[in-house]
C-alpha positions in Angstrom: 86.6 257.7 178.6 85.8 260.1 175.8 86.9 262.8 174.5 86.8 265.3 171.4 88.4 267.4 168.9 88.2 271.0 168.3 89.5 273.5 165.7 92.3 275.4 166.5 93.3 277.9 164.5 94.2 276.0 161.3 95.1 273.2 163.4 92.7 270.9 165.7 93.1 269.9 169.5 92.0 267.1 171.2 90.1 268.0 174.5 90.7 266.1 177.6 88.7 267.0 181.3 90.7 267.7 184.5 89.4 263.9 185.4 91.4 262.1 182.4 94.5 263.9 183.1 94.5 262.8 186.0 94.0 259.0 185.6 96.4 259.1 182.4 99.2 260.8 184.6 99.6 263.3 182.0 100.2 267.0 182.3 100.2 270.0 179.8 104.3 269.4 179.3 103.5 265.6 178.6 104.5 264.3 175.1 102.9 261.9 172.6 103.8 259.1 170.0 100.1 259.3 167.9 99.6 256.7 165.4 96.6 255.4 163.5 96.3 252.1 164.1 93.3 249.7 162.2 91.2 253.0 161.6 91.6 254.0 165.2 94.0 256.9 166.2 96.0 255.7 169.3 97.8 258.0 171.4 100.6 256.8 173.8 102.2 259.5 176.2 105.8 259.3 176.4 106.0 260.7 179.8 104.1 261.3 182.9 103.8 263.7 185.6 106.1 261.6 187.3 108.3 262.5 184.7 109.1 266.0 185.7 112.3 267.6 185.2 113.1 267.3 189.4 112.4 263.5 188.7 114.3 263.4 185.6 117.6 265.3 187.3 117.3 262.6 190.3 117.0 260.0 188.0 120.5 261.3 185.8 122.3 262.2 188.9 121.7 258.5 190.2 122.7 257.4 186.7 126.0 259.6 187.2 126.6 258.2 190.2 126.7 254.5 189.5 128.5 255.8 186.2 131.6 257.0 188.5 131.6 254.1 190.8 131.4 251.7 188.1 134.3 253.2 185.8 135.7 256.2 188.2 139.1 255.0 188.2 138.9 254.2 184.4 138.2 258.3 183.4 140.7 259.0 185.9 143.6 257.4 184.4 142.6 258.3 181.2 142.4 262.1 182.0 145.6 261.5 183.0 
């Protein structure tokens, strides 16, 4: 895979085809951690299309659920 950068404004972009975004599982909202790493730049997405916010309010709404069975009666008593 290859890709390139462009200028931007004052800034520069680096162009990806319709092809790599879809084998990296990235979309346009998709973050990035870049480093340079032994002269090379490396950049690792912090997310994926998978990643969406539908995905990520199914994932905290299970995570909210196991919260409340796991310590339901502990928050009740201590609202109390």
């Amino acid at each position: 895979m290859t890709a390139s950068f462009t200028k931007l404004g004052k800034d520069y972009a680096f162009i990806l085809g319709e092809s790599q975004f879809q084998e990296l599982q990235i979309d346009l909202e998709s973050q990035f951690e870049v480093r340079a790493e032994n002269g090379k730049v490396v950049l690792t997405p912090l997310g994926t299309i998978s990643d969406s916010a539908e995905a990520r309010e199914e994932k905290f709404q299970e995570c909210m659920a196991d919260i409340h069975a796991r310590f339901g009666n502990a928050m009740k008593r201590l609202a109390e």
